[in-house]
N, C-alpha and C positions, 0 to 999 in steps of 0.2 A: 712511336711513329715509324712506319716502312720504310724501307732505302727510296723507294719510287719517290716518295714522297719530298722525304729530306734529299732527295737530288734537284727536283725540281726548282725547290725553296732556294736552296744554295746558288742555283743560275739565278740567281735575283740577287744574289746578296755578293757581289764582286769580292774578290780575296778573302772570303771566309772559305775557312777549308774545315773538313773534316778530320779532326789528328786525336788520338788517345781516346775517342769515347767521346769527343766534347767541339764543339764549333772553336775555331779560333779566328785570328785575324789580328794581324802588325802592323800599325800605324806607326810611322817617321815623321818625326816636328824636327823644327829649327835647331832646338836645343831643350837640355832639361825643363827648364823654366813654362815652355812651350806646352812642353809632355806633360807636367806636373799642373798645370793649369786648367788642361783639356780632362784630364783624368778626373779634374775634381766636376766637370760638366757630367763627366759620366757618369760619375759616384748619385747626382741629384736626380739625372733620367732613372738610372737602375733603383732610387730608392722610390720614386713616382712609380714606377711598374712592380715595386715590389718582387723584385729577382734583379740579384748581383751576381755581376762576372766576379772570375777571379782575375787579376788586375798584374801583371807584371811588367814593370817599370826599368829599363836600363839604357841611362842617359838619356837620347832623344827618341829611342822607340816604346813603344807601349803593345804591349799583349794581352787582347782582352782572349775570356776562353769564358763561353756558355755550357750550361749543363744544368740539367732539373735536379737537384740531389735530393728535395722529399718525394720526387717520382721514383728512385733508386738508381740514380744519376745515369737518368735517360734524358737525350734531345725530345724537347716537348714545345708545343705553341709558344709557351714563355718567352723559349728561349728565340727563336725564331723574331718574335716580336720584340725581343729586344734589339736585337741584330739589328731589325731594319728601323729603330728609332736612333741607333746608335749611329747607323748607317748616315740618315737627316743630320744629323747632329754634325758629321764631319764635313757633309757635302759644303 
């Protein structure tokens, strides 16, 4: 995917940033409980799309990070489209 492109995308996708090669974005809940609950919503979106974030958990924030790793860990449609199902999911 182009920079033009993946920039565009991102103005769509609030607080996802582009860091290390991979989409991220940190969500803050209540408390672990909160975090730990929501994660597992995501776990079920990400396995309905068939592409999983990597998922890191400390206390009440959550860091999801996208990336295609059978494209040879390129930003690709996938990942984009999870973004903004994940996106739904928080709203």
């Amino acid at each position: 995917m182009d920079q033009s492109t993946l920039q565009q995308a991102l103005a769509t996708l609030p607080g996802w940033k582009l860091e290390d090669g991979m989409l991220r974005k940190t969500y803050t809940f209540k408390n672990f409980v909160a975090a730990l609950a929501w994660v597992l919503q995501v776990g079920f979106l990400a396995e309905a799309h068939g592409h999983h974030p990597d998922i890191d958990i400390r206390y009440n924030r959550v860091t999801l990070a996208l990336v295609t790793h059978d494209a040879g860990n390129q930003i690709t449609d996938k990942d984009l489209e999870l973004a903004r199902a994940i996106e739904a999911l928080a709203a």
